[in-house]
N, C-alpha and C positions, 0 to 999 in steps of 0.2 A: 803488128805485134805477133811474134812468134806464142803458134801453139803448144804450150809446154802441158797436157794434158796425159802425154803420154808415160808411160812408166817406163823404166827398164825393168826385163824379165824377172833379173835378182841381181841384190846387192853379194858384192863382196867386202865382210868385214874389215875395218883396219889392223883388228888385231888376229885375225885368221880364222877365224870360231866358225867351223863350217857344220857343228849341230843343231842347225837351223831344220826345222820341218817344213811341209807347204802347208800348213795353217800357220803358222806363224808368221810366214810370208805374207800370205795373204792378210792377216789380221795386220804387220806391217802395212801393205799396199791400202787396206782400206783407208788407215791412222794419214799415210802420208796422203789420198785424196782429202780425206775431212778436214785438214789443216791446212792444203793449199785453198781450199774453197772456203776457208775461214779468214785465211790471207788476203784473198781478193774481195772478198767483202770489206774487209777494214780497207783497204785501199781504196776501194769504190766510194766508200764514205768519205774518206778523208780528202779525195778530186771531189767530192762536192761539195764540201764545206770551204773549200780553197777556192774552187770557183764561185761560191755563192758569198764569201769575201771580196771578190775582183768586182761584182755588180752591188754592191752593199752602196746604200743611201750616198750622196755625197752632203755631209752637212756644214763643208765650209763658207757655203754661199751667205752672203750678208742676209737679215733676217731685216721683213719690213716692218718698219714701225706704223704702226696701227692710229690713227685722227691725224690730226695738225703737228703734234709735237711739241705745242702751248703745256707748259705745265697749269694745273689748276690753282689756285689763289684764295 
């Protein structure tokens, strides 16, 4: 799995707005680590409950019937 940890230095807007400051970048750069590290949490959950589906009981096996199987009278 490729390291995507890394930032680029700075964005360049879609719409051209370049009165951006460097705290705003940076409060940017913080926002976009907290939300990738938010992202791979939910992913990390979500490979384990997917995996811990794949090992989940199996309860189609016939079930033993318990004495003789006489009914009582």
């Amino acid at each position: 799995m490729a390291d995507d940890t890394e930032h680029p230095v700075s964005f360049v807007p879609a719409n051209g707005n370049q009165g951006r400051d460097e705290t705003d970048r940076q409060t940017r750069q913080q926002m976009d680590r907290a939300i990738l590290t938010i992202a791979r949490l939910i992913g990390r959950r979500i490979a384990r409950e997917q995996f811990a589906a794949l090992s989940a009981p199996n309860d189609n096996e016939p079930q033993v019937v318990q004495g003789d199987g006489a009914g009582k009278e």
